[in-house]
C-alpha positions in Angstrom: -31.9 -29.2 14.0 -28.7 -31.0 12.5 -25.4 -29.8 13.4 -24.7 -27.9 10.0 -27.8 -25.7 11.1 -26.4 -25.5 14.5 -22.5 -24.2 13.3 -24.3 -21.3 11.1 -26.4 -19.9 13.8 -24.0 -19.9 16.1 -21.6 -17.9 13.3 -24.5 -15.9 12.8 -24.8 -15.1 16.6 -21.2 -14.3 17.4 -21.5 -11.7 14.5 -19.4 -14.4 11.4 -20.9 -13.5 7.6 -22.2 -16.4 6.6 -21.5 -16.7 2.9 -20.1 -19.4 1.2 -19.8 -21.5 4.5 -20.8 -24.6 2.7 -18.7 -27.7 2.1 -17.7 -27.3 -1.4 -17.0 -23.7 -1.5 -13.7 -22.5 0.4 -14.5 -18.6 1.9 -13.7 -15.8 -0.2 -10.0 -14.3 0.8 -10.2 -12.8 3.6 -13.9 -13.4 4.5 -13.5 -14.4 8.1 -10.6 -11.8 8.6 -12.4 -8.4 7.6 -12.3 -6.7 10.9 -8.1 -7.5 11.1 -7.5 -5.0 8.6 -5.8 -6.1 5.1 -2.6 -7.0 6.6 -3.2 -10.6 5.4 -3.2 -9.8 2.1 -0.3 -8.7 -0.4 0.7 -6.1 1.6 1.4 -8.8 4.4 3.3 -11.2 2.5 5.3 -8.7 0.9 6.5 -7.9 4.8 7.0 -11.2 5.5 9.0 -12.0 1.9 11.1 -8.9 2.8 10.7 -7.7 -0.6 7.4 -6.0 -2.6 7.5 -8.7 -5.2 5.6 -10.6 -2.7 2.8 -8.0 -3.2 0.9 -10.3 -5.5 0.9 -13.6 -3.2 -2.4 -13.9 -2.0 -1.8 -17.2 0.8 0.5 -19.9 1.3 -0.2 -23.7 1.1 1.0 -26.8 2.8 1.2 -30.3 2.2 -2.0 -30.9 4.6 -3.8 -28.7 1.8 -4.4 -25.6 4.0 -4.5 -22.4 2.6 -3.5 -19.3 5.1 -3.3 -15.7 4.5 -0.2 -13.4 5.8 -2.0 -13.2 9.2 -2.4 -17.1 10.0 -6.1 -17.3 9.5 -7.5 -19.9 6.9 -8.4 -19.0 3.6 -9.6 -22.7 2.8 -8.5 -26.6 3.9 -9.7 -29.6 1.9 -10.1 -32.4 4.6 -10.9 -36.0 3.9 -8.2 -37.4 2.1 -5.7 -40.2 3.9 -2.5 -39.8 4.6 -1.2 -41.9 1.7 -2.5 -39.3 -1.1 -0.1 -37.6 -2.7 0.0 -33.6 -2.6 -0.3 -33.6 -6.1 -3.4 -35.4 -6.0 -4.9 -34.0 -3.1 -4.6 -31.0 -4.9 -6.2 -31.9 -8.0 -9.1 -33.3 -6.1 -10.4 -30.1 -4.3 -12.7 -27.7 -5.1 -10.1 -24.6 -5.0 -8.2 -26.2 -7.7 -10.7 -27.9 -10.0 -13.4 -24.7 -9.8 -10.4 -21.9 -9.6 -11.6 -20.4 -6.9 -8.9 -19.4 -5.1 -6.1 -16.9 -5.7 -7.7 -14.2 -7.9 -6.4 -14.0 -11.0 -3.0 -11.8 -11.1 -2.3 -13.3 -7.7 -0.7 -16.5 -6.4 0.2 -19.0 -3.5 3.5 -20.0 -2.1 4.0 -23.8 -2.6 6.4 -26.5 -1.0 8.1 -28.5 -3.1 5.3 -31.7 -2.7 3.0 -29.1 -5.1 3.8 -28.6 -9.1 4.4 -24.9 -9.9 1.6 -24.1 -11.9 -0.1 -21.2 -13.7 -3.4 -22.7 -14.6 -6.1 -23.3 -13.5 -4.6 -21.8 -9.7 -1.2 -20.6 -9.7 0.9 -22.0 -7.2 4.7 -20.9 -6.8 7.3 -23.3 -5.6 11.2 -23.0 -4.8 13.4 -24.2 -7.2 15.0 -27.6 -6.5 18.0 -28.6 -4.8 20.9 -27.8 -5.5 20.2 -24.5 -7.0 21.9 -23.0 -10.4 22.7 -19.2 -9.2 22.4 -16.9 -7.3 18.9 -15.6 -8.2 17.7 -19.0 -7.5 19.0 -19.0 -4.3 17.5 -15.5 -3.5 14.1 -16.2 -4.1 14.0 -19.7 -2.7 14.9 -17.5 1.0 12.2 -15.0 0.3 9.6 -18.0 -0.6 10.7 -19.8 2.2 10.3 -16.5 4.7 6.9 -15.9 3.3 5.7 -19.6 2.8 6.4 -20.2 6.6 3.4 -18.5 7.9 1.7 -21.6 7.1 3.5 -24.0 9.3 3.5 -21.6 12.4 -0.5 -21.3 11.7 -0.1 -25.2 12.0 1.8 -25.1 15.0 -0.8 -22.6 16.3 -3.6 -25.0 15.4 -2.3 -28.2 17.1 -1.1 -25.9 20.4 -4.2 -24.6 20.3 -6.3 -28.1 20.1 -3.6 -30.0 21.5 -6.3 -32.7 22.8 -7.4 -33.4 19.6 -4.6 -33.6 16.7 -1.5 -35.0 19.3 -3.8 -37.9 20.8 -6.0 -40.4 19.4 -9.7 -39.7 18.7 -12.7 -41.9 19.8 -14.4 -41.3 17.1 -16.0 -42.4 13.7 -13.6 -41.8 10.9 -16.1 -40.3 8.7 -17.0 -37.8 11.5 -13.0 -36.4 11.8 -13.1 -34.2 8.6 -15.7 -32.2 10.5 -13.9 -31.8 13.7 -10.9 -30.9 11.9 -12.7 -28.0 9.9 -14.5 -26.7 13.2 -11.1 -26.6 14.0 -9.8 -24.1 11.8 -13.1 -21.8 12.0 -12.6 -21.3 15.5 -8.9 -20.9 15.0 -9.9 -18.1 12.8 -12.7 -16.4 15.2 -9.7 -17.1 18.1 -7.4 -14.5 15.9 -10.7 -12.3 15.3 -11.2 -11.7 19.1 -7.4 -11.3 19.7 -7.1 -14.4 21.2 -3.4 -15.0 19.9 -1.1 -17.1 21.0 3.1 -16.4 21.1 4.9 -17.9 18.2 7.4 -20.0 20.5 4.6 -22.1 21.9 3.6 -23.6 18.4 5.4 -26.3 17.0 6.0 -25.5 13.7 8.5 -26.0 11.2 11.8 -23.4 10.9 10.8 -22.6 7.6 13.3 -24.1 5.5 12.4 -25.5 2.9 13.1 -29.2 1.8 15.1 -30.2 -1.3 11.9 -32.0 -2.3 11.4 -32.3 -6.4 8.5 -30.2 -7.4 5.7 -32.7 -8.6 5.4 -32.7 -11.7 3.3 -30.8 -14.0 0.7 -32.5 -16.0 0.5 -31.8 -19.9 -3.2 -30.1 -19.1 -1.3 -27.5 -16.6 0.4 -24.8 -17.7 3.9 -24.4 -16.2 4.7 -21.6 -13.9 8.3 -22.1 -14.6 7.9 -18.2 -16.4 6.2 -16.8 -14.2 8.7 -18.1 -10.9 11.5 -16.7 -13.5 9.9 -13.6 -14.0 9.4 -13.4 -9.7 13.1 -14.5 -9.4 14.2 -11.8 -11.7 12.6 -8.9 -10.2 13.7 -10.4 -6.7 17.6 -9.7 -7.9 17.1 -6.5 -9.7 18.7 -3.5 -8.3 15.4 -1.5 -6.1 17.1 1.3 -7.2 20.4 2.8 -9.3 24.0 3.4 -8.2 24.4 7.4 -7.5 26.6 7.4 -10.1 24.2 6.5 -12.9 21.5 8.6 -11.6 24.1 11.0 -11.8 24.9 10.2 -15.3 21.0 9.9 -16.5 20.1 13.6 -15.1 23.2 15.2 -17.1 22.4 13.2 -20.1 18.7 14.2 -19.9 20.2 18.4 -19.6 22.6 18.0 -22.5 20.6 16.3 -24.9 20.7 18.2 -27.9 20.2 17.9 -31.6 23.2 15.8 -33.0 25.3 18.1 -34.6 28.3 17.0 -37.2 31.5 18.6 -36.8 33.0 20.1 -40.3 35.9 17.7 -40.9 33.2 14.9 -40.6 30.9 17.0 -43.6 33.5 17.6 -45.8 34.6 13.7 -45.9 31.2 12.6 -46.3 30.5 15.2 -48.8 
């Protein structure tokens, strides 16, 4: 029995569905986090955003190309590549962005600035570059920094959690670390499954600010998610709600609306 065999009945014993646990095929969202309710999805980011126009963010993803929900459990990671690879490229290569199989469609990830904002085929949000033109700008880069930094404390969670393996050297084959790694983050997720959580000060994340990095740039086969980040940004710095004084001024308007009448002096010039 190989050790592919091995992983899946032991997933199968501890009670883990077992679909789409291949290697080319990243779970579907939330597969492994069913029984944690649906706080990872929209509903999660939007709380960690601070703001309901995070509603439609469906994970966050690093640099290390690891895709997290608002909970910390891994929607998908794409190991394998060296260090030397650029994001950009790393990106391109996986499955998640050359299938589109990850966000759904209306929904979409919270970049750094080493990913292109994009659209299409995935769309991937990033913060606007450094220095920033106004205001609205600045506002969303701190609410896509607030809910893109559940990534790096899932990070910080992972290497606390493995410490022996990611902070020291392994003695092993270099072909054979990709798989480590990724039994790595499946029993991170069953660790957060079980309750098995671990207090946000011991990881060694990042702060969550994020760098003045340029965005990468866009290839002419993308389409730009420049207009759809403006659209976020926009709805980020609208008012929630109006002043009392023009709700005041609405209701009286709605009550007096009447046919437009024209006083006489008005008719007889016009006549």
């Amino acid at each position: 029995m190989n050790g592919a065999m091995k992983l899946k009945r032991w997933l199968q014993f501890i009670g883990l569905p077992m679909e789409r646990l291949d290697d080319n095929h990243p779970p579907q969202s939330n597969t492994l986090c069913k029984s944690r309710g649906d706080g990872g999805g929209g509903a999660g980011f939007a709380r960690l955003a601070g703001h309901e126009a995070f509603g439609c963010a469906a994970g966050a993803i690093n640099r290390c190309h690891g895709t997290c929900d608002a909970e910390g459990a891994f929607i998908d990671v794409y190991i394998g590549n060296p260090g030397s690879v650029h994001d950009a490229l790393v990106l391109r290569r996986s499955p998640m962005y050359q299938q589109a199989l990850y966000p759904p469609a209306g929904d979409f990830l919270s970049g750094d600035g080493g990913h292109p904002c994009l659209q299409h085929p995935i769309a991937i949000l990033t913060p606007y570059r450094q220095p920033v033109a106004s205001q609205v700008e600045a506002r969303y880069n701190r609410h896509h920094a607030q809910a893109r930094n559940i990534i790096e404390r899932t990070f910080g969670v992972l290497k606390t959690r493995w410490y022996a393996i990611f902070l020291r050297a392994l003695e092993i084959r270099p072909l054979f670390a990709p798989k480590v790694i990724g039994a790595c983050c499946i029993l991170h997720n069953v660790c957060l499954m079980v309750g098995d959580l671990l207090a946000e000060e011991e990881s060694h994340g990042q702060d969550g600010r994020d760098d003045d990095m340029e965005n990468a740039a866009v290839d002419e086969r993308d389409l730009s998610g420049n207009r759809l980040r403006g659209r976020l940004a926009a709805q980020l710095s609208s008012p929630e709600e109006l002043p009392a004084c023009l709700c005041e001024h609405e209701t009286r308007s709605r009550l007096d609306s009447k046919p437009f009448q024209m006083l006489p002096m008005f008719t007889k010039k016009l006549t």
